[in-house]
PDB file with one MODEL, atoms N, CA, C and O in Angstrom:
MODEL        1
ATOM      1  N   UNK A   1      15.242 -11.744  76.567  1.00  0.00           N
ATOM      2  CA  UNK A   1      14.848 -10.552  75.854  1.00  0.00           C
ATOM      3  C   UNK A   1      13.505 -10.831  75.186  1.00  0.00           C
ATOM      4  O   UNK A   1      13.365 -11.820  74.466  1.00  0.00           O
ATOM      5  N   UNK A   2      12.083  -9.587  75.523  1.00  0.00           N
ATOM      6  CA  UNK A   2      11.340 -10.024  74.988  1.00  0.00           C
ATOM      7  C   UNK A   2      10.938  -9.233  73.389  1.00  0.00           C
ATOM      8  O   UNK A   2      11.443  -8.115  73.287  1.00  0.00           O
ATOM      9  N   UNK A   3      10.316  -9.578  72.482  1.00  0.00           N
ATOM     10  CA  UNK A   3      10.512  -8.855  71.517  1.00  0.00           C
ATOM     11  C   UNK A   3       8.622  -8.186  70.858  1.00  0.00           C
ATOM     12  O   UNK A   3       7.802  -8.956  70.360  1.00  0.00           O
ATOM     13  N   UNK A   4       8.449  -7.123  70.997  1.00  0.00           N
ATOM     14  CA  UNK A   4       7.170  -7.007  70.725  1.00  0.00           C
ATOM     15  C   UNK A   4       6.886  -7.069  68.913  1.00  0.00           C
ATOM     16  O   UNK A   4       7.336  -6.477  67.932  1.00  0.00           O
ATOM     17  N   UNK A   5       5.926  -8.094  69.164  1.00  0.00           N
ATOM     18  CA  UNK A   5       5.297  -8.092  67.462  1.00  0.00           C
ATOM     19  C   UNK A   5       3.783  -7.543  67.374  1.00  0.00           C
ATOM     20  O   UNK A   5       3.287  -7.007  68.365  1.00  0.00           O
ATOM     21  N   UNK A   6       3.111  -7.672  66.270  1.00  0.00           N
ATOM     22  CA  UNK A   6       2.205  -6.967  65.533  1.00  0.00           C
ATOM     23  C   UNK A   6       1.505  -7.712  64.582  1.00  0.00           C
ATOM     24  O   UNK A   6       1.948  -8.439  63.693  1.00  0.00           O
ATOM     25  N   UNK A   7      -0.027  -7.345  64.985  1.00  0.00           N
ATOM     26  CA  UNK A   7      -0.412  -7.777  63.525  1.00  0.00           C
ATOM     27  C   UNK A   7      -0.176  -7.284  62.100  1.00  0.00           C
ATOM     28  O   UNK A   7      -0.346  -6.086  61.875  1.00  0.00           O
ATOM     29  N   UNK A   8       0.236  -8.181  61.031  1.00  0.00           N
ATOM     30  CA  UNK A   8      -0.919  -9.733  60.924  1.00  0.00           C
ATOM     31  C   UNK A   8       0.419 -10.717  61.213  1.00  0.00           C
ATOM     32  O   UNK A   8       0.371 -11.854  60.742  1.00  0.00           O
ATOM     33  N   UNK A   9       1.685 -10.285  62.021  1.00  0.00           N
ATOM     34  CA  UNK A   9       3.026 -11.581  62.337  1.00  0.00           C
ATOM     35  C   UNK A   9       1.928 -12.298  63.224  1.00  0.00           C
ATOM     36  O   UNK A   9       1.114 -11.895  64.055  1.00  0.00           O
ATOM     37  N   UNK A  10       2.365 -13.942  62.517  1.00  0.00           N
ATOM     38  CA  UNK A  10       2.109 -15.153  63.333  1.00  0.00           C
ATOM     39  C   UNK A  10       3.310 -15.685  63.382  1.00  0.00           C
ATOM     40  O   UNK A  10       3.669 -16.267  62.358  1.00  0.00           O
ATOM     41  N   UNK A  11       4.156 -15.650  64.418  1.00  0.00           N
ATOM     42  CA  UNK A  11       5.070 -16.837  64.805  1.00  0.00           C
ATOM     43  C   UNK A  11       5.043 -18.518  63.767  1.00  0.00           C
ATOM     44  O   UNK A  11       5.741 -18.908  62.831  1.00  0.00           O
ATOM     45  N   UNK A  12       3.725 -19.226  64.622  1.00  0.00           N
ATOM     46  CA  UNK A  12       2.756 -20.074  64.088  1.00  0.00           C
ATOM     47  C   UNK A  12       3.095 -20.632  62.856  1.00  0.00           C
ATOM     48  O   UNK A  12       3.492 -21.771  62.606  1.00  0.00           O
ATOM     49  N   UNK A  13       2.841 -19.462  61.945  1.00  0.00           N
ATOM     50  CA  UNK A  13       2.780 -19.460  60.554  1.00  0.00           C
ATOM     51  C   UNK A  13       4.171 -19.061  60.257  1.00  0.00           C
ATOM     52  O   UNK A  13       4.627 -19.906  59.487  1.00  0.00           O
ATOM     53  N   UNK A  14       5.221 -17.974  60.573  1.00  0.00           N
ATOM     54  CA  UNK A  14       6.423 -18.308  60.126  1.00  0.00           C
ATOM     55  C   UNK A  14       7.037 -19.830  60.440  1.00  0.00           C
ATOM     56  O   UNK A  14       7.734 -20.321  59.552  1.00  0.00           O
ATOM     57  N   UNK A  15       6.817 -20.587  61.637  1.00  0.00           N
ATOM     58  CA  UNK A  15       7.152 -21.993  61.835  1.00  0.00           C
ATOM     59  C   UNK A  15       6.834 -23.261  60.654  1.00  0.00           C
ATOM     60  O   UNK A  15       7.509 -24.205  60.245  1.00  0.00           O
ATOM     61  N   UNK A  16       5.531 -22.782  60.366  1.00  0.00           N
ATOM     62  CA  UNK A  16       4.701 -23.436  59.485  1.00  0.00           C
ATOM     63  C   UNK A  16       5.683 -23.325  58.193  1.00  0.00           C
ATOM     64  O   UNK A  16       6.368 -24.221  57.698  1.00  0.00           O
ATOM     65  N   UNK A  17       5.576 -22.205  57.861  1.00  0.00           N
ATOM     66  CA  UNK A  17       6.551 -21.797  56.276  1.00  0.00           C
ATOM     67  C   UNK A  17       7.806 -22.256  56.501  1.00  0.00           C
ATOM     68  O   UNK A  17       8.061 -22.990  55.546  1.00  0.00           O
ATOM     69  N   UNK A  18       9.161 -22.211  57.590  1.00  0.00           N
ATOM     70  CA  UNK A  18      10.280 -22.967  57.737  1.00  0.00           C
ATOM     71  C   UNK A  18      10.327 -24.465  57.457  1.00  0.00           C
ATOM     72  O   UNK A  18      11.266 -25.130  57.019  1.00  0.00           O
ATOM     73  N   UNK A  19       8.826 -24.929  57.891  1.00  0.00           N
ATOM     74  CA  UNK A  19       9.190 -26.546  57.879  1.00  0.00           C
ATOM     75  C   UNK A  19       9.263 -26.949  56.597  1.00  0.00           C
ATOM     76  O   UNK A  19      10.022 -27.836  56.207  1.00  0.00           O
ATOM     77  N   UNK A  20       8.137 -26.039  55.582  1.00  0.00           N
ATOM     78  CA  UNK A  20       8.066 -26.524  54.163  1.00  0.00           C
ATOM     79  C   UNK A  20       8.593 -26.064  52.923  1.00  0.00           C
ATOM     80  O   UNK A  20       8.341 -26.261  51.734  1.00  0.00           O
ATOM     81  N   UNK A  21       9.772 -25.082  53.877  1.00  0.00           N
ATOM     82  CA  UNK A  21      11.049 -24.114  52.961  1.00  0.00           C
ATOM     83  C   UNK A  21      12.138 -25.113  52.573  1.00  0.00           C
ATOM     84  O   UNK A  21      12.862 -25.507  53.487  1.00  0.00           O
ATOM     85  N   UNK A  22      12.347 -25.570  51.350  1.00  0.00           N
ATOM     86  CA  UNK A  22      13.097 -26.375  51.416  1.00  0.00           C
ATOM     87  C   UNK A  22      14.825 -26.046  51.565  1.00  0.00           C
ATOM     88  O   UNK A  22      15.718 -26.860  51.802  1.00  0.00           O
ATOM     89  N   UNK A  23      14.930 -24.637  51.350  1.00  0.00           N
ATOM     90  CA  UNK A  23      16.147 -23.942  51.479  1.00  0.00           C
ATOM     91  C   UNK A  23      16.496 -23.913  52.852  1.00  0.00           C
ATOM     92  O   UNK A  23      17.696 -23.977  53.118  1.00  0.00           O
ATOM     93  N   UNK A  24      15.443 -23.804  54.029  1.00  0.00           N
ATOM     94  CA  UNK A  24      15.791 -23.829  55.524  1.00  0.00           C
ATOM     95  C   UNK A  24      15.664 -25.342  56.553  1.00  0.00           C
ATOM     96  O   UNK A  24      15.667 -25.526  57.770  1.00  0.00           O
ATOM     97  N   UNK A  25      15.577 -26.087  55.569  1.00  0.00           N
ATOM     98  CA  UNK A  25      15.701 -27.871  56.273  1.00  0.00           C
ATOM     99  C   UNK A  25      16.494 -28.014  56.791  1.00  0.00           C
ATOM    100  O   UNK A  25      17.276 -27.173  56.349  1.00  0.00           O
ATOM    101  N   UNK A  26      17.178 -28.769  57.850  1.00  0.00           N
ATOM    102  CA  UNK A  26      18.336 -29.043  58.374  1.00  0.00           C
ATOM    103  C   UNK A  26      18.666 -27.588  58.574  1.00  0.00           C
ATOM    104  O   UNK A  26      18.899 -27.386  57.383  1.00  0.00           O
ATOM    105  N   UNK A  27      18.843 -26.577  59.053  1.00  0.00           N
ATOM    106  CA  UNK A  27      19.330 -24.879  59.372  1.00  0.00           C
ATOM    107  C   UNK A  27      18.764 -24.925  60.874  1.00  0.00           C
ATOM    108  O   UNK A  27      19.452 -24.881  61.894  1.00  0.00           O
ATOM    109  N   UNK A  28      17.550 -25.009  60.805  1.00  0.00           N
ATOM    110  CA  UNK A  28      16.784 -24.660  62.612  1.00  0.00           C
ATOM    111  C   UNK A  28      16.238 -26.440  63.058  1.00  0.00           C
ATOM    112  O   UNK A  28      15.894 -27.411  62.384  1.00  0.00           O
ATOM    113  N   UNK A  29      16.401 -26.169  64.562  1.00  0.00           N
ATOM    114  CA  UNK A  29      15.622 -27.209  65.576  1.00  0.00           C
ATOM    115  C   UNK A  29      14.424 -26.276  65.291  1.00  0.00           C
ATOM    116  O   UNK A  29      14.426 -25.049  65.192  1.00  0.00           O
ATOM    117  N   UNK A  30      13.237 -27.289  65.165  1.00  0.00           N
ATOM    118  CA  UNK A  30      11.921 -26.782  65.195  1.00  0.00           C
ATOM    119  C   UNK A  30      11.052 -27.353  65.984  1.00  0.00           C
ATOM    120  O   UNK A  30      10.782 -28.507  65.648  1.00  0.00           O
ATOM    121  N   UNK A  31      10.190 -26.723  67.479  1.00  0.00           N
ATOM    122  CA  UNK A  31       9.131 -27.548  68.066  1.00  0.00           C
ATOM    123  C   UNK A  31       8.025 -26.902  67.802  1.00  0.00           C
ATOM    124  O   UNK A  31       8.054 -26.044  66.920  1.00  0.00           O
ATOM    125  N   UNK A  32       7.123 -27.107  68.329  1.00  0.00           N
ATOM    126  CA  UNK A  32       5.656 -26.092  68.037  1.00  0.00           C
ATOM    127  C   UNK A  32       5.829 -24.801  68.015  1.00  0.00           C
ATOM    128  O   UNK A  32       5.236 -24.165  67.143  1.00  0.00           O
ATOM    129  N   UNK A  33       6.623 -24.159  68.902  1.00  0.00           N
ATOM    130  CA  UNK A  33       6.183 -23.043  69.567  1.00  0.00           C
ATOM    131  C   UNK A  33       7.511 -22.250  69.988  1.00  0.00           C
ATOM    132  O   UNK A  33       7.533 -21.479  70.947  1.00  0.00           O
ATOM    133  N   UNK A  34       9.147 -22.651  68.777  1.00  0.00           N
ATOM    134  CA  UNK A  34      10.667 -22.388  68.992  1.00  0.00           C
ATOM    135  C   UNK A  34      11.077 -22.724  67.926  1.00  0.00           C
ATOM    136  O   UNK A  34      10.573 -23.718  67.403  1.00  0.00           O
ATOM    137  N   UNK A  35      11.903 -22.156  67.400  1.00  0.00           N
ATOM    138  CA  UNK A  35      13.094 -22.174  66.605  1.00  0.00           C
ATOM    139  C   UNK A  35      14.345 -22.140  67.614  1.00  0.00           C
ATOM    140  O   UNK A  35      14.529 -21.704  68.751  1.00  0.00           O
ATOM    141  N   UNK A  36      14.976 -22.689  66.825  1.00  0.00           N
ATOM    142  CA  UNK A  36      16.599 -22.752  67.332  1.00  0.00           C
ATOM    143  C   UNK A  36      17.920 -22.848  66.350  1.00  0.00           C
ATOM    144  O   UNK A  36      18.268 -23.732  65.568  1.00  0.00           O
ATOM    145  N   UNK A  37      18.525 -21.565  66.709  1.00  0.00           N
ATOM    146  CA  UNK A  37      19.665 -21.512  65.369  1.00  0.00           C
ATOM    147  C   UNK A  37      20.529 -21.183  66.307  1.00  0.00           C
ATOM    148  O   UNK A  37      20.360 -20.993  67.511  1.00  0.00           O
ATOM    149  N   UNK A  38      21.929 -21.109  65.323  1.00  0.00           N
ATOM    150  CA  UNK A  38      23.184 -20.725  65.589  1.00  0.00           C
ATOM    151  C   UNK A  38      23.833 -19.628  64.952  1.00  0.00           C
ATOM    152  O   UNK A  38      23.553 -19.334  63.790  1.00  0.00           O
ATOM    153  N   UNK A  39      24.733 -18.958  65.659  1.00  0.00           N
ATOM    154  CA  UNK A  39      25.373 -17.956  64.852  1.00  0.00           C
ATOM    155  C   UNK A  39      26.741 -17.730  65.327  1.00  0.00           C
ATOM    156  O   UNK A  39      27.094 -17.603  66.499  1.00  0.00           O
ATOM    157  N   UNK A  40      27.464 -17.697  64.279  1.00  0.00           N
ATOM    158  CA  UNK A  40      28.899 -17.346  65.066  1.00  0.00           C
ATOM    159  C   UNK A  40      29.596 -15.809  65.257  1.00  0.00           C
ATOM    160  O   UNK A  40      29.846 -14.990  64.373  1.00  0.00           O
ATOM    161  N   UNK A  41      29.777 -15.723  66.432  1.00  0.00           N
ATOM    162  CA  UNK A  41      30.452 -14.774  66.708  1.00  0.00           C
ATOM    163  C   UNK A  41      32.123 -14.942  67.476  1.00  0.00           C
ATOM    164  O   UNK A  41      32.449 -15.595  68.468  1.00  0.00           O
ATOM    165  N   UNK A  42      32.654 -14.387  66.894  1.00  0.00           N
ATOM    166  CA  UNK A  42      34.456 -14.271  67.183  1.00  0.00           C
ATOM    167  C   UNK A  42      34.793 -15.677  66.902  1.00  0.00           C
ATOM    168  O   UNK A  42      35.825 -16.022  67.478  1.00  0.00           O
ATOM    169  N   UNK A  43      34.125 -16.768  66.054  1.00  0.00           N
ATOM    170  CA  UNK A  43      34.934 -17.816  65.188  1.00  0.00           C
ATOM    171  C   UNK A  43      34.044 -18.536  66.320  1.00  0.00           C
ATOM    172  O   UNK A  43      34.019 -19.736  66.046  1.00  0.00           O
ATOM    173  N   UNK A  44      33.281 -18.260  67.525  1.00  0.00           N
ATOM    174  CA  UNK A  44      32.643 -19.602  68.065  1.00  0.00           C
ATOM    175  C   UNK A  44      31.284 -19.489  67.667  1.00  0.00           C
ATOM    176  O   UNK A  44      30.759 -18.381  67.552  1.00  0.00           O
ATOM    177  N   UNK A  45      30.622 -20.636  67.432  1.00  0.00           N
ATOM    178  CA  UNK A  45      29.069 -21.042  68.016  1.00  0.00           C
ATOM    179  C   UNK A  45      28.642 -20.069  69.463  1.00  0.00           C
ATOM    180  O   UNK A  45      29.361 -19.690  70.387  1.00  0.00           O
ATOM    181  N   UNK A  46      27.335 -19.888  69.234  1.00  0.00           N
ATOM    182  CA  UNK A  46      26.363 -18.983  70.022  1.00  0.00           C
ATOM    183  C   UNK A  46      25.043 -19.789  69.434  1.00  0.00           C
ATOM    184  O   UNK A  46      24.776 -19.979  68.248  1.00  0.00           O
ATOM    185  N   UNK A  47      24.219 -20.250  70.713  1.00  0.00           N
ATOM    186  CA  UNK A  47      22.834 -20.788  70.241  1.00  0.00           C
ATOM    187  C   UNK A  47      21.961 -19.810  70.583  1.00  0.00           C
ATOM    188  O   UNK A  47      22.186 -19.058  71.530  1.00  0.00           O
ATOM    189  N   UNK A  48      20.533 -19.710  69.595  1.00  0.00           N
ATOM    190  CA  UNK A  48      19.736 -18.958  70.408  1.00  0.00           C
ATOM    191  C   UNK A  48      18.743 -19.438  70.022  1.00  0.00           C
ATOM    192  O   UNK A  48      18.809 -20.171  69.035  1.00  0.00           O
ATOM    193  N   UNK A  49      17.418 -19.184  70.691  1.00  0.00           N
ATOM    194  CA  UNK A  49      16.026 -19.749  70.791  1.00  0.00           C
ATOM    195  C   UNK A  49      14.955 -18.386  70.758  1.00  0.00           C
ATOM    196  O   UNK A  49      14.816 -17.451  71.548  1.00  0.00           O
ATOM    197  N   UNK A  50      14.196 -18.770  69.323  1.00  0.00           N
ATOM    198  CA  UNK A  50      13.016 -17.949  69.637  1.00  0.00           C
ATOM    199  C   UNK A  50      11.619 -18.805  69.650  1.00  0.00           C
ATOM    200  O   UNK A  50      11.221 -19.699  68.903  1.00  0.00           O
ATOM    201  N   UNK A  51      10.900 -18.037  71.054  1.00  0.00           N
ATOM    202  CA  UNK A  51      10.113 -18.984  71.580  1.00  0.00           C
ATOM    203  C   UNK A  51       8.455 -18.018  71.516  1.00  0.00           C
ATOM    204  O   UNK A  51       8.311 -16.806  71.677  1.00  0.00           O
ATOM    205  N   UNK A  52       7.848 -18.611  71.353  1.00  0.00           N
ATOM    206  CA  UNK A  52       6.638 -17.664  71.395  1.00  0.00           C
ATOM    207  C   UNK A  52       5.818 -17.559  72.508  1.00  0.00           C
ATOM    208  O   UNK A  52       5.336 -18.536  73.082  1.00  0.00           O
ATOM    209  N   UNK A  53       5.601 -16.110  72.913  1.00  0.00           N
ATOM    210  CA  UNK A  53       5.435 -15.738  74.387  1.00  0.00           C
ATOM    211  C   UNK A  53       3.961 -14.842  74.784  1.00  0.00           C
ATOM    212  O   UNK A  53       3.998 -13.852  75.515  1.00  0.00           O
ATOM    213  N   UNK A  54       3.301 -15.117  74.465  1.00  0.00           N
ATOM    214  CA  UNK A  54       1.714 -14.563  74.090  1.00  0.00           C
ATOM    215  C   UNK A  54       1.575 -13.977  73.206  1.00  0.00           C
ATOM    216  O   UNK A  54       1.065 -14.584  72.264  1.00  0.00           O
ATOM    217  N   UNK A  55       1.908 -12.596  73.003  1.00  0.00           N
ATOM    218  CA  UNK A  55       1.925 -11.439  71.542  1.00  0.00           C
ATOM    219  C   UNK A  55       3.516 -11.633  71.001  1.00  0.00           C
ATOM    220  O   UNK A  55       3.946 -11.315  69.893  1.00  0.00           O
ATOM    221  N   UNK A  56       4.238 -12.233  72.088  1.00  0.00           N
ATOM    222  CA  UNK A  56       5.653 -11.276  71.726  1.00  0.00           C
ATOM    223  C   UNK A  56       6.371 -12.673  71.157  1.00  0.00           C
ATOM    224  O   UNK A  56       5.825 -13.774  71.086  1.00  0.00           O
ATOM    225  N   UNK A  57       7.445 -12.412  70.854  1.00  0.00           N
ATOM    226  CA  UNK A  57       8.449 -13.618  71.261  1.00  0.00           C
ATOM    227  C   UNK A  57       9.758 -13.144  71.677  1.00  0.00           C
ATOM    228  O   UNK A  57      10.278 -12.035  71.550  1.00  0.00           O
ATOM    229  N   UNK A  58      10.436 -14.880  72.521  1.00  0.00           N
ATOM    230  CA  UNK A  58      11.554 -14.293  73.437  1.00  0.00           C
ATOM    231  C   UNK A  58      12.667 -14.652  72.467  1.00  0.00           C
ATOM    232  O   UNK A  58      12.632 -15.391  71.483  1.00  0.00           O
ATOM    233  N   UNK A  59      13.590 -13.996  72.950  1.00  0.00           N
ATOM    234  CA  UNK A  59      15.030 -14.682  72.381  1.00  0.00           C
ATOM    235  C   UNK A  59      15.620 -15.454  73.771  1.00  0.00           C
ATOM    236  O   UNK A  59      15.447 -14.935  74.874  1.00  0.00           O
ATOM    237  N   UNK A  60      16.177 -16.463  73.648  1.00  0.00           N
ATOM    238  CA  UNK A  60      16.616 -17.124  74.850  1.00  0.00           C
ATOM    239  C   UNK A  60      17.914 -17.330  74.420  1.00  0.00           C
ATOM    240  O   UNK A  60      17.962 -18.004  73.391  1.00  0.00           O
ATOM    241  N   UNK A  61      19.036 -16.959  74.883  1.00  0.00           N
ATOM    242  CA  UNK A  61      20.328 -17.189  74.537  1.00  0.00           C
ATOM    243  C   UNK A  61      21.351 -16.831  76.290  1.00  0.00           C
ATOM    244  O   UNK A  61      21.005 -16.195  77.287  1.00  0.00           O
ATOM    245  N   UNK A  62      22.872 -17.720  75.912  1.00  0.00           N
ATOM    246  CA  UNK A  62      23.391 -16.926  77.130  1.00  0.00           C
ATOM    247  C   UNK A  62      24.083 -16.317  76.291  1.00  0.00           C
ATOM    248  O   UNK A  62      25.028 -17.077  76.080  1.00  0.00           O
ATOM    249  N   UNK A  63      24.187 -15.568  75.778  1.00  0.00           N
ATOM    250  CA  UNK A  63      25.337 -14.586  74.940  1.00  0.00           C
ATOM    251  C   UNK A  63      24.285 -13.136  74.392  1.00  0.00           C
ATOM    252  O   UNK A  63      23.416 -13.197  73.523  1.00  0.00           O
ATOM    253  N   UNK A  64      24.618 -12.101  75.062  1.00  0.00           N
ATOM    254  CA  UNK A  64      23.661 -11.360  74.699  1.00  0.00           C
ATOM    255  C   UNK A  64      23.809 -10.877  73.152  1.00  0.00           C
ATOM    256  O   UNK A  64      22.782 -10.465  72.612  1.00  0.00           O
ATOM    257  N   UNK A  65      24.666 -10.894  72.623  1.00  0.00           N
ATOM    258  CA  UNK A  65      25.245 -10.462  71.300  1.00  0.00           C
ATOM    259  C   UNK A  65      24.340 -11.461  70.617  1.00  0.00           C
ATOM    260  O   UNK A  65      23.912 -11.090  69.524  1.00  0.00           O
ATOM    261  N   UNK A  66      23.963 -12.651  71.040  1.00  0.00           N
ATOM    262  CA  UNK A  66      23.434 -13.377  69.980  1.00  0.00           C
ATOM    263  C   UNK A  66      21.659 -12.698  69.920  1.00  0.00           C
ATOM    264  O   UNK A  66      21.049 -12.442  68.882  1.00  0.00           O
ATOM    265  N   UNK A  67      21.156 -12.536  71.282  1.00  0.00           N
ATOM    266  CA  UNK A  67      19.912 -12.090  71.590  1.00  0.00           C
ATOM    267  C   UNK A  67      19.984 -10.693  70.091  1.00  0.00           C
ATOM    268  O   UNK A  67      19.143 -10.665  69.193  1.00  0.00           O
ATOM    269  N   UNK A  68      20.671 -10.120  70.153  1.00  0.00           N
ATOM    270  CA  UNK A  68      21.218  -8.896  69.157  1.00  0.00           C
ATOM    271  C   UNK A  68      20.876  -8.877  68.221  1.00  0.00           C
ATOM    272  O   UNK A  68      20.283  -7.975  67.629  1.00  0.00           O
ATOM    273  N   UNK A  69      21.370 -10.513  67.671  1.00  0.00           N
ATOM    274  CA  UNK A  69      21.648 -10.660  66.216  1.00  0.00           C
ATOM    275  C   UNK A  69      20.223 -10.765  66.460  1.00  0.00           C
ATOM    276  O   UNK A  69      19.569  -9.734  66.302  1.00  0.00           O
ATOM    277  N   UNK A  70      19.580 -11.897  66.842  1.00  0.00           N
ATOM    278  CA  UNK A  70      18.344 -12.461  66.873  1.00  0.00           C
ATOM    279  C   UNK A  70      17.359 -11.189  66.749  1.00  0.00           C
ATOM    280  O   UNK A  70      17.049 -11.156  65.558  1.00  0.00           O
ATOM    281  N   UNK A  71      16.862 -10.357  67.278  1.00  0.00           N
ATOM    282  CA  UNK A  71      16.189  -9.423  67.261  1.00  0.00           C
ATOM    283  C   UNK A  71      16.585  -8.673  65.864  1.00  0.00           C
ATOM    284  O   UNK A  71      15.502  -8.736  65.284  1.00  0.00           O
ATOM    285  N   UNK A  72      17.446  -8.022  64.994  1.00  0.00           N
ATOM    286  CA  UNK A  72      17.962  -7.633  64.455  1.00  0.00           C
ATOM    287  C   UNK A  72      17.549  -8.615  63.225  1.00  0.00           C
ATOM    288  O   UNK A  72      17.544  -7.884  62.234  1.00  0.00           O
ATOM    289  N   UNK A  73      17.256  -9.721  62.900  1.00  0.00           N
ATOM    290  CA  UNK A  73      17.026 -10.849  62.563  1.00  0.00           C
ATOM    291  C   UNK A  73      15.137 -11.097  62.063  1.00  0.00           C
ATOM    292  O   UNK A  73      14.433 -11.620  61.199  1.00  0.00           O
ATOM    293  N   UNK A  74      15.086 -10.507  62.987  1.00  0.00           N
ATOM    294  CA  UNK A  74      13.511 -10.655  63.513  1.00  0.00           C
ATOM    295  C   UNK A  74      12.498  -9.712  62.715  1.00  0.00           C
ATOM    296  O   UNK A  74      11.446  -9.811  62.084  1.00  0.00           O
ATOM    297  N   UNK A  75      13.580  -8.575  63.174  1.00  0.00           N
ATOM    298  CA  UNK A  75      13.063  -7.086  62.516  1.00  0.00           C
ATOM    299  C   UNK A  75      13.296  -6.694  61.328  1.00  0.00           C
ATOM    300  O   UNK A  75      12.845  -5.652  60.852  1.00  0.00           O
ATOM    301  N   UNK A  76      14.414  -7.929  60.429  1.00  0.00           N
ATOM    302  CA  UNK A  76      14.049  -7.678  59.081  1.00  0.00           C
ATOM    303  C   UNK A  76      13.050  -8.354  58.222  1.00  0.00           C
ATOM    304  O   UNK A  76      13.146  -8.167  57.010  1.00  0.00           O
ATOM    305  N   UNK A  77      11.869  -9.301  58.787  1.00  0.00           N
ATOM    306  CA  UNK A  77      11.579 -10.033  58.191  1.00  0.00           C
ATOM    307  C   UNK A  77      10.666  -9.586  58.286  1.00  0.00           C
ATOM    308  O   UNK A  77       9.686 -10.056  57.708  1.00  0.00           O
TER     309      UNK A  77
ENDMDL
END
């Protein structure tokens, strides 16, 4: 799922602000250019990945419910 963003969102810079949030340490896998969280749905784990995709970013998950949350997630911030 791809997700269209807008200026002035930098991915980049939300990555940047997670690493030095001390409330979100240990919460996400972080590489350059992805986050990676979890969320539970019906009492299991669901992983999902947001990855940055020229303007946009993707959600990468196999559970579409999580892609859901993720977007939903995305769009409140």
């Amino acid at each position: 799922m791809q997700l269209a963003t807008s200026q002035p969102f930098s991915f980049a810079q939300t990555l940047a602000f997670i690493r030095r949030f001390p409330p979100c340490q240990g919460d996400f896998v972080l590489t350059d250019d992805a986050l990676t969280g979890a969320v539970t749905l019906d009492g299991r784990p669901v992983l999902f990945t947001l990855r940055s995709r020229a303007n946009d970013l993707a959600v990468e998950t196999t559970d579409p419910r999580a892609a859901a949350i993720a977007a939903d997630f995305v769009g409140s911030t």
